[in-house]
C-alpha positions as protocol buffer text, in pm:
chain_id: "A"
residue {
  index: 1
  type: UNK
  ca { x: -593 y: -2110 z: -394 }
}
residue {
  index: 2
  type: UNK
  ca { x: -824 y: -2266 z: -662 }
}
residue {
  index: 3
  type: UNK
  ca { x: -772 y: -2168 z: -1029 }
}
residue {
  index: 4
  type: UNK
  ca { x: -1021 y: -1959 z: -1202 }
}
residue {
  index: 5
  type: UNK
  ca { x: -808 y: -1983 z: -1509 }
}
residue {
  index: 6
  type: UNK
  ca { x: -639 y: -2281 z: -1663 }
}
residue {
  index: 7
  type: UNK
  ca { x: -428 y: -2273 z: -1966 }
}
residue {
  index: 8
  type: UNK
  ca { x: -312 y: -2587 z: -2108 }
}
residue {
  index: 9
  type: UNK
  ca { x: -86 y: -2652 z: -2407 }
}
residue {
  index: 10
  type: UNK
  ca { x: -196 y: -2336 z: -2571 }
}
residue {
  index: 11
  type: UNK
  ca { x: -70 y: -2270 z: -2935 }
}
residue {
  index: 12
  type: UNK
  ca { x: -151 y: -2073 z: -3190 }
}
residue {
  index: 13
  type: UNK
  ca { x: 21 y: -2097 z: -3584 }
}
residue {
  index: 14
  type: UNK
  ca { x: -57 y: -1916 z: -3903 }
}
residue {
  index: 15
  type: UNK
  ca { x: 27 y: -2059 z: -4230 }
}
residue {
  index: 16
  type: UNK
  ca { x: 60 y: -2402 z: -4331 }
}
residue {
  index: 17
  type: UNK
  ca { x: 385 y: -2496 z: -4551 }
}
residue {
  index: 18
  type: UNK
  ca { x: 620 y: -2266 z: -4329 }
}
residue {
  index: 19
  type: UNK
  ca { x: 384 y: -2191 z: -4021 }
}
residue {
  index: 20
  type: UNK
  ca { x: 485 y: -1933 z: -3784 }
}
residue {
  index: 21
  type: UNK
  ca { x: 401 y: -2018 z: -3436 }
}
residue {
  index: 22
  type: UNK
  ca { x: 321 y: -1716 z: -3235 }
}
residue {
  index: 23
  type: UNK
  ca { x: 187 y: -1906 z: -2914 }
}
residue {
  index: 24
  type: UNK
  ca { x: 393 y: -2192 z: -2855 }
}
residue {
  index: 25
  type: UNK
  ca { x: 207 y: -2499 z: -2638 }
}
residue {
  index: 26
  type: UNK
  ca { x: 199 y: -2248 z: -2324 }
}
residue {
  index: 27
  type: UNK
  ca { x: 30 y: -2367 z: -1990 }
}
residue {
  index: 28
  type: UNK
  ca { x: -2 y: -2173 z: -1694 }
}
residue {
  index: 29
  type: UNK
  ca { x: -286 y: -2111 z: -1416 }
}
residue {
  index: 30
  type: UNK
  ca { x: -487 y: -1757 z: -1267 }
}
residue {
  index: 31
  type: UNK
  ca { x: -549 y: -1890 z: -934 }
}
residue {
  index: 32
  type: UNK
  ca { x: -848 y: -1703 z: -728 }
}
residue {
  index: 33
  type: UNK
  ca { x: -758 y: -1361 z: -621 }
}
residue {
  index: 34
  type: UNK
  ca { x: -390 y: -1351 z: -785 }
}
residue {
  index: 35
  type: UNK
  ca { x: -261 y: -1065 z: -1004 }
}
residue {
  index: 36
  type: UNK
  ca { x: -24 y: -1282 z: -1280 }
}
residue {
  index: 37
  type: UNK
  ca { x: 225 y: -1031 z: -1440 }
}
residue {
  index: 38
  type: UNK
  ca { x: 250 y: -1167 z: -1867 }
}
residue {
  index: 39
  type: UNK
  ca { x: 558 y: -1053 z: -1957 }
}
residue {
  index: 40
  type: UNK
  ca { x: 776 y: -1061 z: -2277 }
}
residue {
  index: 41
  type: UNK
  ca { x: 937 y: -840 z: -2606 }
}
residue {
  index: 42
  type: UNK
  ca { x: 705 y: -701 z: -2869 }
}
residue {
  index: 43
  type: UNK
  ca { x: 591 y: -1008 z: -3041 }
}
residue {
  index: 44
  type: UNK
  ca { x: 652 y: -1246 z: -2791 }
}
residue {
  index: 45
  type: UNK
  ca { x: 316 y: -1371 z: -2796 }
}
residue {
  index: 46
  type: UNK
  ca { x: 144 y: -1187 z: -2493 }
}
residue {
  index: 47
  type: UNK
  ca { x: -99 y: -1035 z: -2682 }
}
residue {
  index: 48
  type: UNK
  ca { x: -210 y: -1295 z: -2922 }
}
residue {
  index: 49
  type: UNK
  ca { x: -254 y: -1495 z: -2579 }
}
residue {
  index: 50
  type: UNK
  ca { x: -487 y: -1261 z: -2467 }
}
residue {
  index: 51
  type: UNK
  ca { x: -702 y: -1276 z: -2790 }
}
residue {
  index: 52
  type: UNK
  ca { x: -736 y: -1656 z: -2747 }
}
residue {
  index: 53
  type: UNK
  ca { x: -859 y: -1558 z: -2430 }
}
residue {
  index: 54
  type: UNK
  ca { x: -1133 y: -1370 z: -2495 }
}
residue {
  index: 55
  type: UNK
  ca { x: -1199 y: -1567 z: -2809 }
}
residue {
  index: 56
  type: UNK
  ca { x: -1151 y: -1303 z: -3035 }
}
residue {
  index: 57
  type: UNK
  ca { x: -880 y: -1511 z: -3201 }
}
residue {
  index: 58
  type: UNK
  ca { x: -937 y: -1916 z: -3266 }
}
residue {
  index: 59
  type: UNK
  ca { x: -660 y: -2119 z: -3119 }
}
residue {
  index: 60
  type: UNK
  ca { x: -456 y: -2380 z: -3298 }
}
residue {
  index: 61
  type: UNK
  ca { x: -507 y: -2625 z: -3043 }
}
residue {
  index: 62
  type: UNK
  ca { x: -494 y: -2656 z: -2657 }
}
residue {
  index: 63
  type: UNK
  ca { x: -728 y: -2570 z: -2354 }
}
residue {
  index: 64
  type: UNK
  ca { x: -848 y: -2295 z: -2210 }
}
residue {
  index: 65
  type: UNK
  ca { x: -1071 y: -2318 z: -1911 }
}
residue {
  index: 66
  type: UNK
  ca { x: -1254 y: -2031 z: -1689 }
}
residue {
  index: 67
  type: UNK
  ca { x: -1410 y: -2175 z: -1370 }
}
residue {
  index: 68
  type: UNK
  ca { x: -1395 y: -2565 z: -1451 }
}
residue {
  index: 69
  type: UNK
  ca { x: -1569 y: -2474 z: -1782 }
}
residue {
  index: 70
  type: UNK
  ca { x: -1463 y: -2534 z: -2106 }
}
residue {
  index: 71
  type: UNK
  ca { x: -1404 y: -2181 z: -2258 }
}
residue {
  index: 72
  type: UNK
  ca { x: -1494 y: -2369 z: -2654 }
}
residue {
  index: 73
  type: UNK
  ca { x: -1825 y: -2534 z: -2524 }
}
residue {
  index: 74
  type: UNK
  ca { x: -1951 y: -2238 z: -2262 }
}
residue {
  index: 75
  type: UNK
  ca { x: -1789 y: -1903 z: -2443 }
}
residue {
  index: 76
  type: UNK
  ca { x: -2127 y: -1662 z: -2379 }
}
residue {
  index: 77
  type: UNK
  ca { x: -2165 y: -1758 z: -2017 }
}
residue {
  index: 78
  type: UNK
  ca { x: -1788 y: -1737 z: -1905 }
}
residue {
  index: 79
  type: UNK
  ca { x: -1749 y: -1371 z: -2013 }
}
residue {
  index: 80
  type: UNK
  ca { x: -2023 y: -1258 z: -1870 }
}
residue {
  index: 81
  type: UNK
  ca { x: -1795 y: -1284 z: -1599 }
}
residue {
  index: 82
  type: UNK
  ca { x: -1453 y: -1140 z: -1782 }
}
residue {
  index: 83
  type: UNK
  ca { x: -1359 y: -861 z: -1872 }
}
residue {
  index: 84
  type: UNK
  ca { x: -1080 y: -688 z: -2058 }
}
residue {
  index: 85
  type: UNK
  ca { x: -893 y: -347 z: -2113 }
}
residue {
  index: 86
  type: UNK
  ca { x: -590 y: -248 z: -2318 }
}
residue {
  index: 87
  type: UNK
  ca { x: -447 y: 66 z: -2425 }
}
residue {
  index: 88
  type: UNK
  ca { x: -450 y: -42 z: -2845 }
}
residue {
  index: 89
  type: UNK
  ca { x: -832 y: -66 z: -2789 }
}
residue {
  index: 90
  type: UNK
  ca { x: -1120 y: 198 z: -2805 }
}
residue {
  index: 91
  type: UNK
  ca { x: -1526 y: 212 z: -2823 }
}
residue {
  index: 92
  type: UNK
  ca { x: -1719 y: 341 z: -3090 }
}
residue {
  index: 93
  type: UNK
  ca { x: -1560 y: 761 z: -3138 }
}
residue {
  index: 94
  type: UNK
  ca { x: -1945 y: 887 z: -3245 }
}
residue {
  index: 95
  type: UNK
  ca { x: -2056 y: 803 z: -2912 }
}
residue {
  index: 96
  type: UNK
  ca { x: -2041 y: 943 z: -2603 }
}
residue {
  index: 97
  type: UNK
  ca { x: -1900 y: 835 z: -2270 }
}
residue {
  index: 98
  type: UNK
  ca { x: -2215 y: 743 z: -2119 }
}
residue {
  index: 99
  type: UNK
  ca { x: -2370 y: 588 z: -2392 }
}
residue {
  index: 100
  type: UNK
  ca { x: -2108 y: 378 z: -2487 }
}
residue {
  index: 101
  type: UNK
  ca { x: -2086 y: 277 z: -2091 }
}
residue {
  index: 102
  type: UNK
  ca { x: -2493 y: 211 z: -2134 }
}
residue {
  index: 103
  type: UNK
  ca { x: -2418 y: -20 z: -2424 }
}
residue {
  index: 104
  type: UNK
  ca { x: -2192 y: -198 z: -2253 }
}
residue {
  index: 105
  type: UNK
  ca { x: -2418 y: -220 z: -1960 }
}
residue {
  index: 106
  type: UNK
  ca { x: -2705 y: -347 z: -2142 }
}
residue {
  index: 107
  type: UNK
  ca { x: -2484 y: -653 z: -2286 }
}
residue {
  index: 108
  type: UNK
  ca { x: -2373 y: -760 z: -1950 }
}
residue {
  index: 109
  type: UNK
  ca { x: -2770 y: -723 z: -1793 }
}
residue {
  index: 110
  type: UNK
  ca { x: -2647 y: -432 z: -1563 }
}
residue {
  index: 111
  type: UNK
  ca { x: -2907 y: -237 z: -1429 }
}
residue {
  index: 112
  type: UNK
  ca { x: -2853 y: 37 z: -1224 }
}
residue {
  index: 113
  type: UNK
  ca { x: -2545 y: 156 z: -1456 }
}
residue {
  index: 114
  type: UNK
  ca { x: -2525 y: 530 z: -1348 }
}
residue {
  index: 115
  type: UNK
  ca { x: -2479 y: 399 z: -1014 }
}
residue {
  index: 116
  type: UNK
  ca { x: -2221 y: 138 z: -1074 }
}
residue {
  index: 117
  type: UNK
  ca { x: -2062 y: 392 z: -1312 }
}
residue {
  index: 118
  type: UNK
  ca { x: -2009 y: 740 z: -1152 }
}
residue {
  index: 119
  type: UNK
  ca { x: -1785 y: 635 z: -903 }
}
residue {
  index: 120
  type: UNK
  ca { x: -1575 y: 494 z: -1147 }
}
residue {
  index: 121
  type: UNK
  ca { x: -1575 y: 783 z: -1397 }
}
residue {
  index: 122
  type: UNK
  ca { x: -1553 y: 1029 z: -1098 }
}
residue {
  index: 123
  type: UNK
  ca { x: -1221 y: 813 z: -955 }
}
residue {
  index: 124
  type: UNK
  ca { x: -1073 y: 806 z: -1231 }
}
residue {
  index: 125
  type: UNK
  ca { x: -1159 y: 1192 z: -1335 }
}
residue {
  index: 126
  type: UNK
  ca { x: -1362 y: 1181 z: -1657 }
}
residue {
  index: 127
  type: UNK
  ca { x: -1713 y: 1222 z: -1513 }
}
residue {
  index: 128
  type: UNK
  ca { x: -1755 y: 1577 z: -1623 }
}
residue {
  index: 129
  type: UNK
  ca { x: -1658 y: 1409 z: -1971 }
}
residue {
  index: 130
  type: UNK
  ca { x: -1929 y: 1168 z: -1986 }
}
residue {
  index: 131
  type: UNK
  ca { x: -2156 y: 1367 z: -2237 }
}
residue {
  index: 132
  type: UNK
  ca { x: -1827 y: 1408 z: -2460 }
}
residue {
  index: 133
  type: UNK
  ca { x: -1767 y: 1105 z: -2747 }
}
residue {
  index: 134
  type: UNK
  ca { x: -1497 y: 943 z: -2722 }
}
residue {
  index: 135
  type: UNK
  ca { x: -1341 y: 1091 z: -3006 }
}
residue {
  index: 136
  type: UNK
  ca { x: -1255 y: 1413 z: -2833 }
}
residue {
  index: 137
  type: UNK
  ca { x: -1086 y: 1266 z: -2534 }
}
residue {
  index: 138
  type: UNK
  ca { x: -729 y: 1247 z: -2486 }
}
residue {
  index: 139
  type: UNK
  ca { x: -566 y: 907 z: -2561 }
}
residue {
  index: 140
  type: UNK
  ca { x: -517 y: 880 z: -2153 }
}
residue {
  index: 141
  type: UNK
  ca { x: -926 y: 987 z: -2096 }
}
residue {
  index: 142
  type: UNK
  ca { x: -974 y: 705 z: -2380 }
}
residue {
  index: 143
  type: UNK
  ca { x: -785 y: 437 z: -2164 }
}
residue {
  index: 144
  type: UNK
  ca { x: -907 y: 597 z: -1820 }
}
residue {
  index: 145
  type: UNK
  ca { x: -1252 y: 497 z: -1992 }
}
residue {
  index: 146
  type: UNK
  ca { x: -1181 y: 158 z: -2054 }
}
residue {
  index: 147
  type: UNK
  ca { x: -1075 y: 33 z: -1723 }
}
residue {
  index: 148
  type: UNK
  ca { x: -1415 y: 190 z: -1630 }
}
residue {
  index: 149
  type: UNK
  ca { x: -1568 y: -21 z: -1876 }
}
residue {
  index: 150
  type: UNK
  ca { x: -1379 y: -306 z: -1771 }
}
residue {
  index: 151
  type: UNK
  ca { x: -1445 y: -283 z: -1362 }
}
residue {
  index: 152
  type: UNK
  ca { x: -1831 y: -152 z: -1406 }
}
residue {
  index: 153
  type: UNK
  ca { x: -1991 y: -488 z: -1455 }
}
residue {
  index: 154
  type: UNK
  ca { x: -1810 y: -633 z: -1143 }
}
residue {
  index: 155
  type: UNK
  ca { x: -1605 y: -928 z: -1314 }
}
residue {
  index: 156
  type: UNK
  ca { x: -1451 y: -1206 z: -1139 }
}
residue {
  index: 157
  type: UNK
  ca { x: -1134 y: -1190 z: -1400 }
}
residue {
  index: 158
  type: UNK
  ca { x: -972 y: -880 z: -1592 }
}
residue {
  index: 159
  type: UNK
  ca { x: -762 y: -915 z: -1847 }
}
residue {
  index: 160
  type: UNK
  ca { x: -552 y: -604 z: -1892 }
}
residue {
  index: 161
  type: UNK
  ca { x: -330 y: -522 z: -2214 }
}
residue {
  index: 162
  type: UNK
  ca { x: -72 y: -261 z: -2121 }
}
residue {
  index: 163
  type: UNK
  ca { x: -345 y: -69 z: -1962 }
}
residue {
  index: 164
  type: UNK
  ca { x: -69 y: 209 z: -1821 }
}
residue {
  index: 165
  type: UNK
  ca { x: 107 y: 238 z: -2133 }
}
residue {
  index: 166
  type: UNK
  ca { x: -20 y: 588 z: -2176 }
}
residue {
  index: 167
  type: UNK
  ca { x: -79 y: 726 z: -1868 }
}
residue {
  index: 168
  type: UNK
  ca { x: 100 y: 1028 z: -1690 }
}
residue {
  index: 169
  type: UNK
  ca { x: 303 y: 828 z: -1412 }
}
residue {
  index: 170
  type: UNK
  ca { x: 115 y: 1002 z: -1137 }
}
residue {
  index: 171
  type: UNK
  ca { x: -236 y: 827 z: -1320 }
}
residue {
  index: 172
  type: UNK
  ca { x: -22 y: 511 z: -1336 }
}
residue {
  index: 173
  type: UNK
  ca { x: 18 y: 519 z: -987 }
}
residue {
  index: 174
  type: UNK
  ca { x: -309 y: 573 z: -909 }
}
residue {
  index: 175
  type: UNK
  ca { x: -449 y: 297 z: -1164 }
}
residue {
  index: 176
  type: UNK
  ca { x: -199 y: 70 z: -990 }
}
residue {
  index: 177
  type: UNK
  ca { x: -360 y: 150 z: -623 }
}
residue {
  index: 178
  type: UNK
  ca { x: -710 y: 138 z: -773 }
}
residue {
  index: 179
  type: UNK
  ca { x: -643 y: -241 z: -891 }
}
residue {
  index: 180
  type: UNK
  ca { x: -519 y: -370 z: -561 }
}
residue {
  index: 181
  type: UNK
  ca { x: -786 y: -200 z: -358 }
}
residue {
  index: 182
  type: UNK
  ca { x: -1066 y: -378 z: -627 }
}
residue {
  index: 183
  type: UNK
  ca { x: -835 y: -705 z: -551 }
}
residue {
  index: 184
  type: UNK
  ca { x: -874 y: -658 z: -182 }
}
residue {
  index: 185
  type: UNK
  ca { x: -1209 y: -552 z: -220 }
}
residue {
  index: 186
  type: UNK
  ca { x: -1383 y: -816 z: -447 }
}
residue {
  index: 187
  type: UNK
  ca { x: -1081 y: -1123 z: -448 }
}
residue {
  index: 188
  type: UNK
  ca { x: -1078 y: -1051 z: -836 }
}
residue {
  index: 189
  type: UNK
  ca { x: -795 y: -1240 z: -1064 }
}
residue {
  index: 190
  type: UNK
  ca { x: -614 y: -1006 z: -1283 }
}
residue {
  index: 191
  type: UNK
  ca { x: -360 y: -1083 z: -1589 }
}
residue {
  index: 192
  type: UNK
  ca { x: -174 y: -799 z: -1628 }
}
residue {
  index: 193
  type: UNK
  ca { x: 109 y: -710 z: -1960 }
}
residue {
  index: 194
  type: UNK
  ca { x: 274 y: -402 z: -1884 }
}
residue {
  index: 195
  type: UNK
  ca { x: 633 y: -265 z: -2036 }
}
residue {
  index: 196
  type: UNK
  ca { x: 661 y: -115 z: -1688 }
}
residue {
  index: 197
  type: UNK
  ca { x: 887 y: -329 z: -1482 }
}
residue {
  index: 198
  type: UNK
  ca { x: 852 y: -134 z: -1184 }
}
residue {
  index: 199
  type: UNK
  ca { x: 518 y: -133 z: -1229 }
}
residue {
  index: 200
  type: UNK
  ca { x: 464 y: -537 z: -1251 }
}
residue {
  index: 201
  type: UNK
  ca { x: 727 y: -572 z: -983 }
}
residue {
  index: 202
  type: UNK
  ca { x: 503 y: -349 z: -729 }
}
residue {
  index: 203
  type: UNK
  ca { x: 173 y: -536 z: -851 }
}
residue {
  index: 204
  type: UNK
  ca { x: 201 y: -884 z: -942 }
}
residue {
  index: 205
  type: UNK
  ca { x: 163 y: -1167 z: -731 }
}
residue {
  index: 206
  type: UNK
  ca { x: 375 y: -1373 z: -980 }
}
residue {
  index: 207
  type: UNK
  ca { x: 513 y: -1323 z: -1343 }
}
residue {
  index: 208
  type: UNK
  ca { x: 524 y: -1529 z: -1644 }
}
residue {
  index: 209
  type: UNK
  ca { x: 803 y: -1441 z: -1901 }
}
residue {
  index: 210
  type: UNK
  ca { x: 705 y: -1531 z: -2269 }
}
residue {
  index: 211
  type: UNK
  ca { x: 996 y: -1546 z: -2607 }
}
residue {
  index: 212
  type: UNK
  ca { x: 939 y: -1659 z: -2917 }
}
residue {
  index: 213
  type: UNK
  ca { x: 552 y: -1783 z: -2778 }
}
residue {
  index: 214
  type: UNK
  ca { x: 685 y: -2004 z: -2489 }
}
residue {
  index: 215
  type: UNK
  ca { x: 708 y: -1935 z: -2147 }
}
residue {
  index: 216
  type: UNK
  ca { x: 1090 y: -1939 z: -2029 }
}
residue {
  index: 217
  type: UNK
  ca { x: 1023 y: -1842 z: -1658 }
}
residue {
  index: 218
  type: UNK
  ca { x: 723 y: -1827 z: -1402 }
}
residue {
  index: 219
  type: UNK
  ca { x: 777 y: -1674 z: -1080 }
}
residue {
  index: 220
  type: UNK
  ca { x: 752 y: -1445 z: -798 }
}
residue {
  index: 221
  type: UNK
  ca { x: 892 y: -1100 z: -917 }
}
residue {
  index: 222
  type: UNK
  ca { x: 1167 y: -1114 z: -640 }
}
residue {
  index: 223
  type: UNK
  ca { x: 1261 y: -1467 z: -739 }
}
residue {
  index: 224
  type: UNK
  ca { x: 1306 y: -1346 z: -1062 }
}
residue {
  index: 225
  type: UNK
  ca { x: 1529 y: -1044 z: -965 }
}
residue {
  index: 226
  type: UNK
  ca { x: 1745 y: -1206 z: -739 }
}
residue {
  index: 227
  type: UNK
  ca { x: 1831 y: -1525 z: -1034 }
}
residue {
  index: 228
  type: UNK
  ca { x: 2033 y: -1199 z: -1186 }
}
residue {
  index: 229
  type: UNK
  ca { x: 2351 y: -1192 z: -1017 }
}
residue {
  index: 230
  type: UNK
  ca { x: 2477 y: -863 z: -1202 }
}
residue {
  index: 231
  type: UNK
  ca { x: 2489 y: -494 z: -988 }
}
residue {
  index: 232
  type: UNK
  ca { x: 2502 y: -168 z: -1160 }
}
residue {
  index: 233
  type: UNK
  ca { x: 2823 y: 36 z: -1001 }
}
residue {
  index: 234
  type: UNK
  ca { x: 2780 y: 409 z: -1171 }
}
residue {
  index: 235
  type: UNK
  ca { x: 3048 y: 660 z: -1070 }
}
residue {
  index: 236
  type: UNK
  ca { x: 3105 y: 998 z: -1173 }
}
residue {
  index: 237
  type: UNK
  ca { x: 3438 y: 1005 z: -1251 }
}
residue {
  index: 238
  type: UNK
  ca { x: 3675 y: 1348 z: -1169 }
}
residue {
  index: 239
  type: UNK
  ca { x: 4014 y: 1254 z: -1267 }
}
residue {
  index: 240
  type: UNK
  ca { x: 4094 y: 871 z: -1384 }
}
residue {
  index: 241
  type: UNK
  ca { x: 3816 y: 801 z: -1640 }
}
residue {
  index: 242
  type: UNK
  ca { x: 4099 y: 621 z: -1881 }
}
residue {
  index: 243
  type: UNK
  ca { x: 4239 y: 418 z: -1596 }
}
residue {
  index: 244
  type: UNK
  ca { x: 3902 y: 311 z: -1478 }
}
residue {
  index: 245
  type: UNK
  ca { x: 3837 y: 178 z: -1784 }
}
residue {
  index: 246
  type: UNK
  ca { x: 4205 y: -46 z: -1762 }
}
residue {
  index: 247
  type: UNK
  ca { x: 4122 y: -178 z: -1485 }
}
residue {
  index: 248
  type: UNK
  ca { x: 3765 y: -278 z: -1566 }
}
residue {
  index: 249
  type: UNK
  ca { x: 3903 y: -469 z: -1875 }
}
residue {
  index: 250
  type: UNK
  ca { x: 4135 y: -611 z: -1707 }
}
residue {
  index: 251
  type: UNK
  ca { x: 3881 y: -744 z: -1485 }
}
residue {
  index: 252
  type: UNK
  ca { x: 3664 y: -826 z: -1780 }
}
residue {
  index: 253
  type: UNK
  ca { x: 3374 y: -649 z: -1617 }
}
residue {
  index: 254
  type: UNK
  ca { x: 3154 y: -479 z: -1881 }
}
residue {
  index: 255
  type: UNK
  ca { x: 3105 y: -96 z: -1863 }
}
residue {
  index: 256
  type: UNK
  ca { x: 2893 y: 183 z: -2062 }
}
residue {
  index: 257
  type: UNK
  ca { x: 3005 y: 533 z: -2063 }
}
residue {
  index: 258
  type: UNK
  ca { x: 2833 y: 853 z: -2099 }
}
residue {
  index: 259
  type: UNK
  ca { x: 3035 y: 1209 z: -2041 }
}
residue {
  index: 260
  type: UNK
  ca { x: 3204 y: 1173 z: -1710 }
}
residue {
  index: 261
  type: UNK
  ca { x: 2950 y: 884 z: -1625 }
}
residue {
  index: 262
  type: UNK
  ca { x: 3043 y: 519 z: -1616 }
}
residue {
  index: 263
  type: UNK
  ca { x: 2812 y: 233 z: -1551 }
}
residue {
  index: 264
  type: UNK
  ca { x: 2964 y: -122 z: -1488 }
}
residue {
  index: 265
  type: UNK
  ca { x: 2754 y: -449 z: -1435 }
}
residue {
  index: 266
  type: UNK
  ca { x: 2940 y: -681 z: -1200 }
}
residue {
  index: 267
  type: UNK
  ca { x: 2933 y: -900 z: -913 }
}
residue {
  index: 268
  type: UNK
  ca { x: 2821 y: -824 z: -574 }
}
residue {
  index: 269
  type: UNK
  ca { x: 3136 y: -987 z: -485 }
}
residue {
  index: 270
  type: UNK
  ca { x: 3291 y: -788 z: -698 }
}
residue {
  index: 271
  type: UNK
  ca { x: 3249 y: -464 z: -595 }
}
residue {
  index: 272
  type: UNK
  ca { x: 3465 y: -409 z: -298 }
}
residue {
  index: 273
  type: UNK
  ca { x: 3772 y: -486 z: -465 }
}
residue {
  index: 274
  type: UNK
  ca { x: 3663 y: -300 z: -783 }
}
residue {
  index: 275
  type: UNK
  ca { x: 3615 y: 6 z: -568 }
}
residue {
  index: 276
  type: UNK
  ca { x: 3981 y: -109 z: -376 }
}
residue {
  index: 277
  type: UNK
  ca { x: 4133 y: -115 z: -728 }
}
residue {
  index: 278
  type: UNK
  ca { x: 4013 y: 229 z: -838 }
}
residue {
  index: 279
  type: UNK
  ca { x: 4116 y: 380 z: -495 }
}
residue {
  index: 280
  type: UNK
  ca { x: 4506 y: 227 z: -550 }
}
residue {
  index: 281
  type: UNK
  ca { x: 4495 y: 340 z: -891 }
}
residue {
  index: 282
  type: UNK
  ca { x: 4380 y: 691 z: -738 }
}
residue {
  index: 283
  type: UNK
  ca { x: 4088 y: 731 z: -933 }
}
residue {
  index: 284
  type: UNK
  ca { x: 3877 y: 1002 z: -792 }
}
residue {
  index: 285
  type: UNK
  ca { x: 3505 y: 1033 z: -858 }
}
residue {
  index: 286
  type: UNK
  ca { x: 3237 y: 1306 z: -737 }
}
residue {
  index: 287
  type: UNK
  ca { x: 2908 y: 1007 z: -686 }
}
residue {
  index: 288
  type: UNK
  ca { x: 2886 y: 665 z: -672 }
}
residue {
  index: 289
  type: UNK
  ca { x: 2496 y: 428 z: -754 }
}
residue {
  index: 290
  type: UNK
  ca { x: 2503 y: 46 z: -660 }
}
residue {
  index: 291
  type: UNK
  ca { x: 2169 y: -60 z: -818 }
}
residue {
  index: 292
  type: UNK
  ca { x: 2082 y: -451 z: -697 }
}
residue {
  index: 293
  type: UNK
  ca { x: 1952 y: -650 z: -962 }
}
residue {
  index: 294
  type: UNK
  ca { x: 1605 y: -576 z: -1072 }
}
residue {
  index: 295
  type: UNK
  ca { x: 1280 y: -756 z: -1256 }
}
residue {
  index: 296
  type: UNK
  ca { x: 1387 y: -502 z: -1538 }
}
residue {
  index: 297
  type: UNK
  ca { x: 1783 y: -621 z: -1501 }
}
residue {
  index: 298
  type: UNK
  ca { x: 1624 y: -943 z: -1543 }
}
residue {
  index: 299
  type: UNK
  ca { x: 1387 y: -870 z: -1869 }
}
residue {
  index: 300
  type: UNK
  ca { x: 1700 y: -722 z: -2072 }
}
residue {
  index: 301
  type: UNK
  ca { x: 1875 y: -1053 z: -1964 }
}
residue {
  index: 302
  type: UNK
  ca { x: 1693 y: -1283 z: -2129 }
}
residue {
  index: 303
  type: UNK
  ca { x: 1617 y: -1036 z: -2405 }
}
residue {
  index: 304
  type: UNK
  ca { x: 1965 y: -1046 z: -2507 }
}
residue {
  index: 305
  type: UNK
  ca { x: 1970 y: -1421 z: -2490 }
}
residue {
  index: 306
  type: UNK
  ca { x: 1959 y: -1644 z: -2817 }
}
residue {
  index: 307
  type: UNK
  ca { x: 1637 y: -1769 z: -2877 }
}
């Protein structure tokens, strides 16, 4: 697949005596039709990458290049083929749906914009809002709005900031459907942030993990997932809870506990003879959850590593 996007040695700094280096010499590639998960903590960098993107926010130094073109020398012309959505961004509250969707319209040379719009609006559920300003929609209608704003104009890339974050999970869903069937539909490239591992591990193609401003992994979801060895073993525990806990320390296998609840992170290989130890130490418990490693087992991993 070729690259629409090419990132190169990307870094961004503020200050000069003590700089603090939010983007940290990152490279990575959108190739054509791909849906790249950015992932990472609050201020990891993902959304300062994003800004540099768009050209909102100046680099430090590096590449960026959309199409073969240098995004410095040919900014105007490139996004009239991007386009972006987050959930911390709005349009102008005194205006209305529609207008603000003309507006936009008008920028991008759209003509019929009713026509490329309704759909959108009425797929999404706000068309009966469209003569309403923004400022009296709901903070979902508001972000509902902006992926219409973002798909309208029929982009080749999207850039999309958390655009879930707050969405009902049934709207989530649906936002989630409505991006692969645009993918499918048009061979659009996506970069998606999202909080939602779930979410990203359902969507993405591939995922790029940012800390501290550098990229620490970039891979398939599954990949990613499976590089955690650790299970989560929860048992609700009738009679036993204090020698469970023995024999887990004894073990040295780590455990949280809640009421009657316990939740261990192990081994696979560990398990049976976990379970064999509880059984000889006649532990009884009323449920038992093996959980296989996860993208989200894998994002508090290397959250809780040292930087």
């Amino acid at each position: 697949m070729d690259s629409l996007l090419t990132v190169r040695n990307l870094k961004k700094s503020y200050g000069k005596k003590k700089p603090f280096i939010a983007v940290d010499s990152i490279s990575f590639d959108l190739k054509q039709g791909e849906i790249l998960g950015l992932l990472g903590s609050n201020g990891s960098g993902k959304t300062t990458t994003i800004q540099m993107l768009l050209g909102t926010l100046g680099m430090t130094s590096g590449e960026i290049r959309y199409f073969g073109k240098d995004f410095s020398l040919h900014r105007s012309e490139i996004m009239q083929n991007v386009s972006f959505a987050s959930t911390y961004t709005s349009l102008p509250y005194i205006l209305t749906i529609s207008e603000n969707l003309h507006c936009f319209g008008k920028l991008y040379g759209v003509t019929d914009i009713e026509k490329k719009t309704t759909p959108l609006l009425e797929r999404f559920g706000i068309y009966e809002k469209r003569h309403s300003t923004v400022a009296s929609l709901s903070a979902g209608q508001v972000t509902r709005l902006m992926l219409v704003k973002a798909f309208f104009t029929d982009p080749k890339i999207v850039l999309l900031d958390e655009p879930t974050a707050s969405l009902d999970p049934d709207v989530s869903l649906d936002v989630c459907k409505f991006l692969l069937e645009q993918r499918e539909k048009t061979g659009l490239s996506i970069l998606f942030t999202s909080h939602k591992m779930e979410e990203v591990a359902e969507l993405c193609d591939r995922t790029i993990f940012l800390k501290n401003g550098k990229i620490i992994a970039n891979d398939l979801p599954e990949n990613l997932a499976k590089s955690v060895s650790s299970y989560l073993l929860r048992l609700t525990i009738v009679d036993g809870m204090k020698r469970t806990m023995a024999l887990a320390d004894k073990l040295k296998i780590s455990y949280t506990c809640e009421h009657r609840s316990i939740e261990f992170s192990l081994d696979e290989k560990q398990i049976p003879s976990f379970l064999n130890g509880l059984m000889k130490a006649e532990v009884s418990y009323a449920s038992i959850q093996i959980k296989e490693p996860s993208l989200e087992t894998y994002f508090l991993k290397i959250a809780e590593r040292a930087p």
